[in-house]
N, CA, C and O atoms as CSV, one atom per row, in Angstrom:
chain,resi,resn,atom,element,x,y,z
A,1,UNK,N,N,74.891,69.446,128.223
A,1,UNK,CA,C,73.592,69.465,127.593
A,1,UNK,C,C,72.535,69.164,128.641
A,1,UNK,O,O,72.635,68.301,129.513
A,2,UNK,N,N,71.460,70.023,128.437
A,2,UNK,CA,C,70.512,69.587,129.588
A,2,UNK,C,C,69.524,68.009,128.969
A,2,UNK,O,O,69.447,67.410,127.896
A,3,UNK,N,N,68.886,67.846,130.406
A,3,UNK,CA,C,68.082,66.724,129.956
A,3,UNK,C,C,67.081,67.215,128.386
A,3,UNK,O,O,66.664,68.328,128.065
A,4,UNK,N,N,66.965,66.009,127.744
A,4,UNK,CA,C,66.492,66.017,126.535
A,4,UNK,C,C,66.249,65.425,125.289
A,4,UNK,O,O,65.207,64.820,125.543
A,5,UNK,N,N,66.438,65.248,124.413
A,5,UNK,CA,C,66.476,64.254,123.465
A,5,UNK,C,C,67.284,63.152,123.469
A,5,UNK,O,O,68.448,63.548,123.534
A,6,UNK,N,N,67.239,62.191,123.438
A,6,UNK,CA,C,67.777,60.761,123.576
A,6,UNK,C,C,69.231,61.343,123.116
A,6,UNK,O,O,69.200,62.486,122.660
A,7,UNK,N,N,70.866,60.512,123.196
A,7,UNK,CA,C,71.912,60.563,122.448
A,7,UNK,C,C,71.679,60.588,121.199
A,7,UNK,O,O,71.835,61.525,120.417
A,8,UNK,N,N,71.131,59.083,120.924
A,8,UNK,CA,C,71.070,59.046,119.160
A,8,UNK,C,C,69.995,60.027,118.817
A,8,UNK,O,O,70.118,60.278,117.618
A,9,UNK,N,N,69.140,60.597,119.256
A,9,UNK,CA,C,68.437,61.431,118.136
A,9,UNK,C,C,69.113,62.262,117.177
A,9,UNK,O,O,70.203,62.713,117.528
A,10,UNK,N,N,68.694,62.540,116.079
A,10,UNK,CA,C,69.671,63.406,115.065
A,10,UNK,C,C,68.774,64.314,114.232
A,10,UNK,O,O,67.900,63.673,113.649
A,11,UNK,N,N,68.749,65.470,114.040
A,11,UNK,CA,C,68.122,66.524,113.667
A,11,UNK,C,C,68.874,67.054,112.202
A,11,UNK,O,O,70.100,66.969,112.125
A,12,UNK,N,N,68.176,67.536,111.192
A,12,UNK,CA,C,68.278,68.128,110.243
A,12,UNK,C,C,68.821,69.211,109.691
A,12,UNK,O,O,67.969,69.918,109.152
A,13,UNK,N,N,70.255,69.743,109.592
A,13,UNK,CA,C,70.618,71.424,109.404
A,13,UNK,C,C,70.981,70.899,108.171
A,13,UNK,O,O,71.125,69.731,107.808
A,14,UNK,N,N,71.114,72.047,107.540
A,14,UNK,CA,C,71.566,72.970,106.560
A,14,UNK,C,C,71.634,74.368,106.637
A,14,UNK,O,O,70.801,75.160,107.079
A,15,UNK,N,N,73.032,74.614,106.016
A,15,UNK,CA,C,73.407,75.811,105.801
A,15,UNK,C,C,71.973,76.914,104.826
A,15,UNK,O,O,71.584,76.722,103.675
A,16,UNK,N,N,71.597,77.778,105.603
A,16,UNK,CA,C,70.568,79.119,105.091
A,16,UNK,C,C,71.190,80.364,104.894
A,16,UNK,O,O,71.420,81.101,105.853
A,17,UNK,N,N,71.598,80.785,103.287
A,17,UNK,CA,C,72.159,81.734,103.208
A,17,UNK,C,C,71.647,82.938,103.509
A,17,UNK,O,O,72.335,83.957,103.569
A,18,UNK,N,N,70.246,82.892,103.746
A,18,UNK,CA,C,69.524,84.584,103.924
A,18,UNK,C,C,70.107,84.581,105.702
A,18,UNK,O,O,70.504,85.499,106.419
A,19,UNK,N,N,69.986,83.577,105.868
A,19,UNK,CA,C,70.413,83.501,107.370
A,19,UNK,C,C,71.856,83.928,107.779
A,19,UNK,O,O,72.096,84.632,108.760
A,20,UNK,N,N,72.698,83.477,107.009
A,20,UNK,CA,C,73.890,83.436,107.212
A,20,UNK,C,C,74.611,82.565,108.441
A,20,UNK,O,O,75.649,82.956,108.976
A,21,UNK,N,N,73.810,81.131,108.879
A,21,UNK,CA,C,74.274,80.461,109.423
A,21,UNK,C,C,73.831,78.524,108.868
A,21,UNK,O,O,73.500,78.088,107.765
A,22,UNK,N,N,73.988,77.970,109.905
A,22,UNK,CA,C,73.669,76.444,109.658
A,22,UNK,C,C,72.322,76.708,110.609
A,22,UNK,O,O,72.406,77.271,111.701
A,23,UNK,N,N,70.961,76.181,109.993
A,23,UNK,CA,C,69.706,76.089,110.862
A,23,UNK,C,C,69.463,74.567,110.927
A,23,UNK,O,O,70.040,73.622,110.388
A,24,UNK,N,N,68.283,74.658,111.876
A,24,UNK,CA,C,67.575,73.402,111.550
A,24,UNK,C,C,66.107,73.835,110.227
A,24,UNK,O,O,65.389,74.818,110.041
A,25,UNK,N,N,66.265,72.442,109.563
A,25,UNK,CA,C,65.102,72.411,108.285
A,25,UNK,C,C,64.003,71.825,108.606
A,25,UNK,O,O,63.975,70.896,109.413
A,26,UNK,N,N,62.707,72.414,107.867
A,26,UNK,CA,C,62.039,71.426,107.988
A,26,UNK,C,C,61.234,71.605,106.353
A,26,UNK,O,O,61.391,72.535,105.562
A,27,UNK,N,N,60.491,70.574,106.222
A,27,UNK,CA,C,60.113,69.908,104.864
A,27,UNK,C,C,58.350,70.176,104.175
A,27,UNK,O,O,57.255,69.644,104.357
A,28,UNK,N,N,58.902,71.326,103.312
A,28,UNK,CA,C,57.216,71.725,102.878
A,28,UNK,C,C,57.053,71.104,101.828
A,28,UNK,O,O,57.989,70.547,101.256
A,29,UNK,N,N,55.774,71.091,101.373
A,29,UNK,CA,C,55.175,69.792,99.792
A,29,UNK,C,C,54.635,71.249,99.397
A,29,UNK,O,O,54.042,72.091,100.072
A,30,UNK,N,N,55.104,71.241,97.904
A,30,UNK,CA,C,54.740,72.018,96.903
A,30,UNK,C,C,54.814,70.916,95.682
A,30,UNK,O,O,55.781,70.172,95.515
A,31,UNK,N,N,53.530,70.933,94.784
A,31,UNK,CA,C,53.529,70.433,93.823
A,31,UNK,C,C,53.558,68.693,94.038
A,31,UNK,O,O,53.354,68.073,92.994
A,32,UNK,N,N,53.694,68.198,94.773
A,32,UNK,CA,C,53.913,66.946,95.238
A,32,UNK,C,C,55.160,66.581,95.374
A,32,UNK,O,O,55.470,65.396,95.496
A,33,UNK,N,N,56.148,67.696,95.368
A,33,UNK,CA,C,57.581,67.265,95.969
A,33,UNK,C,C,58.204,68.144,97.261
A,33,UNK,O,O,57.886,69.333,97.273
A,34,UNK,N,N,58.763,67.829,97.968
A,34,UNK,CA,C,59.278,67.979,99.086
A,34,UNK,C,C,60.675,68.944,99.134
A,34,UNK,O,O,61.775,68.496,98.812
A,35,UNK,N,N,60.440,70.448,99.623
A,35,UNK,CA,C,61.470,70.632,99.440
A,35,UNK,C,C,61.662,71.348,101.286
A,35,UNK,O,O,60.798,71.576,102.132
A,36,UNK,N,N,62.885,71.487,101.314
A,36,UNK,CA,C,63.814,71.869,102.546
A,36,UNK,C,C,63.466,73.484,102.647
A,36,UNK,O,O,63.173,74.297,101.770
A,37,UNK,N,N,63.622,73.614,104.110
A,37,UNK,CA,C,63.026,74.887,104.571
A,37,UNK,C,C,63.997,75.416,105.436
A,37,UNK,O,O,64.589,74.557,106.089
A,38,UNK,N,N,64.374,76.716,105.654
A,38,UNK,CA,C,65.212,76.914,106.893
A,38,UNK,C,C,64.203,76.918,108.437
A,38,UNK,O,O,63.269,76.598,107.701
A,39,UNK,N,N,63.802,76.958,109.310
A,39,UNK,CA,C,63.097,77.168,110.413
A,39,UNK,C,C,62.970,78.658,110.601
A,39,UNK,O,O,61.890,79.071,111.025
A,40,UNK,N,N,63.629,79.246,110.423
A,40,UNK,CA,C,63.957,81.013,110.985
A,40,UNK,C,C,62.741,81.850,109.852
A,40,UNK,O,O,61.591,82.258,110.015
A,41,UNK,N,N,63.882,81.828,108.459
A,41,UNK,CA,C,62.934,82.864,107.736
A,41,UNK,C,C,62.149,81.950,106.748
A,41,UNK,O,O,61.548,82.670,105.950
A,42,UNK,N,N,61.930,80.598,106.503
A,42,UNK,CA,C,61.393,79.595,105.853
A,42,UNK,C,C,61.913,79.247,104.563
A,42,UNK,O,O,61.527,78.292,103.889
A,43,UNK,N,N,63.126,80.361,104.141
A,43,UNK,CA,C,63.741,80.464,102.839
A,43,UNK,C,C,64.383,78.922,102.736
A,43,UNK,O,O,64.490,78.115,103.660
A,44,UNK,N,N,64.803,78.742,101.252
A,44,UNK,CA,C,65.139,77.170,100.659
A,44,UNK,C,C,66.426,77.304,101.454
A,44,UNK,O,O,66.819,78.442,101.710
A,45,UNK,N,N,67.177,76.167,101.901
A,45,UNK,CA,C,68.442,76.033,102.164
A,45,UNK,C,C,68.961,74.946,100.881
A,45,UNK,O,O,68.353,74.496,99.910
A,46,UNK,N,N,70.372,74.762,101.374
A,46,UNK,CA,C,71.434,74.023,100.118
A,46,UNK,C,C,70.898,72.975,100.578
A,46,UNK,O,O,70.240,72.914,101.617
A,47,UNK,N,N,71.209,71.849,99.638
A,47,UNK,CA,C,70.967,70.237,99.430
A,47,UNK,C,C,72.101,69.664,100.043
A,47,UNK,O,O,72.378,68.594,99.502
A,48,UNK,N,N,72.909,69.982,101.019
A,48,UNK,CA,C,73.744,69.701,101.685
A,48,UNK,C,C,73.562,69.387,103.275
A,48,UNK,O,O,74.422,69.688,104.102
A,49,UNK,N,N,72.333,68.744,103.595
A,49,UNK,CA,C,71.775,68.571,104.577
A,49,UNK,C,C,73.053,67.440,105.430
A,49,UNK,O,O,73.710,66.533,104.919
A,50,UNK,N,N,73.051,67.922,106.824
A,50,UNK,CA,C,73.418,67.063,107.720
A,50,UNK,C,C,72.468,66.833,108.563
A,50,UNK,O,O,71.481,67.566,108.621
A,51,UNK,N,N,72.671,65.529,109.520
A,51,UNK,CA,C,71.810,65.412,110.511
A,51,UNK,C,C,72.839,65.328,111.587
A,51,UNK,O,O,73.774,64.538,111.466
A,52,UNK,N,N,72.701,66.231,112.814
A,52,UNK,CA,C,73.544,66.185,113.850
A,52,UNK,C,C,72.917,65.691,114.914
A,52,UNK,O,O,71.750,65.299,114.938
A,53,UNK,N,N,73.980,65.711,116.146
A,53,UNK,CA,C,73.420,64.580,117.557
A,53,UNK,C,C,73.112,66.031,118.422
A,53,UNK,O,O,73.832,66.978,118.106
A,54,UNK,N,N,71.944,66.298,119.646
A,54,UNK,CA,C,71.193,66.992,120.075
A,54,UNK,C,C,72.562,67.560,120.861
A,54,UNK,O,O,72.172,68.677,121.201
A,55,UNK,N,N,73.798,67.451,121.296
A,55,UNK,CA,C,74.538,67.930,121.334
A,55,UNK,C,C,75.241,68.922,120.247
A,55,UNK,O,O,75.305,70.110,120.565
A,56,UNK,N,N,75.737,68.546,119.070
A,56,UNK,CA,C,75.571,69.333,118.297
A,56,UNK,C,C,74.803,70.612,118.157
A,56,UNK,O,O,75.043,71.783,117.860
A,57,UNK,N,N,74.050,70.072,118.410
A,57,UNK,CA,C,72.810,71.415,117.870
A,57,UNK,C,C,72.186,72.683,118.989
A,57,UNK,O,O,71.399,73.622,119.102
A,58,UNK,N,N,73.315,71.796,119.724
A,58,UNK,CA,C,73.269,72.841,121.008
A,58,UNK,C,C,74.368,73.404,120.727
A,58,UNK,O,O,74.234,74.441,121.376
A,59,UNK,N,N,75.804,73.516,120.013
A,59,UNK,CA,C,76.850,73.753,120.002
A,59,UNK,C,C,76.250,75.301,118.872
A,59,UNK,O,O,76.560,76.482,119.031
A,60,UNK,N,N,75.461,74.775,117.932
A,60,UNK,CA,C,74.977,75.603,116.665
A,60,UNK,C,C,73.553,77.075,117.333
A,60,UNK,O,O,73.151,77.919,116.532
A,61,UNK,N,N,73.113,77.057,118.632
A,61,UNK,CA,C,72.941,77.995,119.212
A,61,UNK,C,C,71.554,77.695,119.687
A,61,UNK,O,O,70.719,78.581,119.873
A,62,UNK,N,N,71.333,76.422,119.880
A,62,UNK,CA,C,69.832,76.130,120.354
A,62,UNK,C,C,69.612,75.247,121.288
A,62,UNK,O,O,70.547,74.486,121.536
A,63,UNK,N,N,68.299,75.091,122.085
A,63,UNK,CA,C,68.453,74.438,123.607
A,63,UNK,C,C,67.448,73.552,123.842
A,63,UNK,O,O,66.318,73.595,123.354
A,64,UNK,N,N,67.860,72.796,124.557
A,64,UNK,CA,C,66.238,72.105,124.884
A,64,UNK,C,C,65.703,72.437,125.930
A,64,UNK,O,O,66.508,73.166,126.509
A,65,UNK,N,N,64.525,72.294,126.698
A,65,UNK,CA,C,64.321,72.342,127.824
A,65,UNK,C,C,63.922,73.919,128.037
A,65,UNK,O,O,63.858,74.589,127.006
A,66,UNK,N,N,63.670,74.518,129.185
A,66,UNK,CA,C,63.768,75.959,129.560
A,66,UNK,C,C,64.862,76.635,129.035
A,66,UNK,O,O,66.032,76.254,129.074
A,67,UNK,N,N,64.347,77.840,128.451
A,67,UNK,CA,C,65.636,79.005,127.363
A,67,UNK,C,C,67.152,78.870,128.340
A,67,UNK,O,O,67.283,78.464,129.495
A,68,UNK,N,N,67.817,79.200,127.713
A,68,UNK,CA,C,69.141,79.199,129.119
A,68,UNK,C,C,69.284,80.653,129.754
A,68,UNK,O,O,68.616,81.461,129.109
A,69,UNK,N,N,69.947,81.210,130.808
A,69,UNK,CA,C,69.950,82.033,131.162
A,69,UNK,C,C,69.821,83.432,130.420
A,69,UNK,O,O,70.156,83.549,129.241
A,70,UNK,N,N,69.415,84.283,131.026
A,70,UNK,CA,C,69.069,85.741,129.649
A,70,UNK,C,C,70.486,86.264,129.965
A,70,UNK,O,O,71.145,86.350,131.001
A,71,UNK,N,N,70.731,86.627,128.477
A,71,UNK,CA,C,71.866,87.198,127.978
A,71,UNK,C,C,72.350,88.477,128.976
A,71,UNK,O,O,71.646,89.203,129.678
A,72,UNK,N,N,73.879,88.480,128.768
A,72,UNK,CA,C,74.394,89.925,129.598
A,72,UNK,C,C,75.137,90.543,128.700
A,72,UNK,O,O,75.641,90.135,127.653
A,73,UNK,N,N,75.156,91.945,129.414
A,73,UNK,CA,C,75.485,93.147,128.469
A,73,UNK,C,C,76.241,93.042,127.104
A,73,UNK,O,O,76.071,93.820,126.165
A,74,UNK,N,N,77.107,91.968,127.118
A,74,UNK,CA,C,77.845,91.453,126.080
A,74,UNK,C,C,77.215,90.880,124.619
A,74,UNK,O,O,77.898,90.708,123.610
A,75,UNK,N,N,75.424,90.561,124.752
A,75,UNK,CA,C,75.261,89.822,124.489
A,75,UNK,C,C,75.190,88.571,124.060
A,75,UNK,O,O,74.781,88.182,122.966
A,76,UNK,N,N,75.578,87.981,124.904
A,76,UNK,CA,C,75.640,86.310,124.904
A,76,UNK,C,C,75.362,85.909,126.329
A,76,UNK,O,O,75.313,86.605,127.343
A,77,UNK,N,N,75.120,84.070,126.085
A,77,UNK,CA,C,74.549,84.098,127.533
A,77,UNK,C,C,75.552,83.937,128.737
A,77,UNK,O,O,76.696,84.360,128.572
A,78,UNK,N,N,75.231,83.401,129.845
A,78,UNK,CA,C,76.278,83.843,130.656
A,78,UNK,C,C,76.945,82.538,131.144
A,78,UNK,O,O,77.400,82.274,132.257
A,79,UNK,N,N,76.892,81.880,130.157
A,79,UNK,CA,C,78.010,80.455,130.143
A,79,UNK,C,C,79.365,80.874,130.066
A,79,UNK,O,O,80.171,80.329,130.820
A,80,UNK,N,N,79.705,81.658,129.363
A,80,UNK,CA,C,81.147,82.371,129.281
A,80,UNK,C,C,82.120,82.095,128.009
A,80,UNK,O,O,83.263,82.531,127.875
A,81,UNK,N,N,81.311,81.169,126.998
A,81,UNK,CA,C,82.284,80.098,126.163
A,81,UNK,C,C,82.432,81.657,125.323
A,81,UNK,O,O,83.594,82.040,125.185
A,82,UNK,N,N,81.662,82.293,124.930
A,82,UNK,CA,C,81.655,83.339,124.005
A,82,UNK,C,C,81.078,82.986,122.422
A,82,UNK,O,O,81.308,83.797,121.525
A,83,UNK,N,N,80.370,81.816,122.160
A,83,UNK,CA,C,79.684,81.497,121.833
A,83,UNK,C,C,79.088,82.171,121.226
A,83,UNK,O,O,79.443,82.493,120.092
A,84,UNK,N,N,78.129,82.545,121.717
A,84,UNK,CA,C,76.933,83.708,121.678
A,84,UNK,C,C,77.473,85.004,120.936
A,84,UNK,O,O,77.239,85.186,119.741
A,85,UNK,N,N,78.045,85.697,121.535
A,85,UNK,CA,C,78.417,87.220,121.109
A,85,UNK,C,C,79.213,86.897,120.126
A,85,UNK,O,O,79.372,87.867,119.384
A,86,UNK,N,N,80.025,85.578,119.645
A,86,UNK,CA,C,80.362,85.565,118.681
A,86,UNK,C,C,79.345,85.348,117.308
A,86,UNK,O,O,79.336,86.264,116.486
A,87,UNK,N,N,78.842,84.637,117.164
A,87,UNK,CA,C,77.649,84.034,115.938
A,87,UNK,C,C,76.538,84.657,116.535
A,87,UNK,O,O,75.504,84.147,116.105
A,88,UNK,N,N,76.264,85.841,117.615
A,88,UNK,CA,C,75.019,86.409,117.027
A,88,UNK,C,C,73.793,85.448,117.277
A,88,UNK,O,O,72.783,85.511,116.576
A,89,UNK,N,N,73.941,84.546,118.329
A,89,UNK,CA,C,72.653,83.715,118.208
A,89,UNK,C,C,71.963,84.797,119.420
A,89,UNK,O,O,70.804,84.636,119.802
């Protein structure tokens, strides 16, 4: 993991079915209650929220710091785990 968010920090996913993966959420007020958002297409996610460690959430297809290397022909990046070209991030 590159330099970045403390160990303990812990971030917000839930599974987004328009998405078809686990995102990170974030929290819009309608009506005076609070509901869960996916980040991508803003659609509701499940009430099955986890909060993972900034490792994690690098595992789930996202980075801190400068983007990571641009993808090769395979599409995925060129870490090699296969990662990428698998889940489409």
């Amino acid at each position: 993991m590159r330099d970045g968010p403390q160990r303990t920090s812990a971030f917000p996913t839930a599974h987004c079915a328009a998405c078809q993966r686990v995102v990170l959420t974030h929290v819009i007020y309608e009506n005076d209650a609070g509901q869960r958002r996916c980040v991508h297409c803003d659609g509701p996610v499940g009430v099955d929220l986890r909060w993972i460690s900034a490792g994690a959430l690098e595992a789930e297809g996202y980075y801190f710091g400068p983007p990571p290397a641009a993808e090769d022909a395979a599409g995925g990046c060129t870490t090699g785990c296969g990662t990428c070209a698998t889940r489409r991030h």
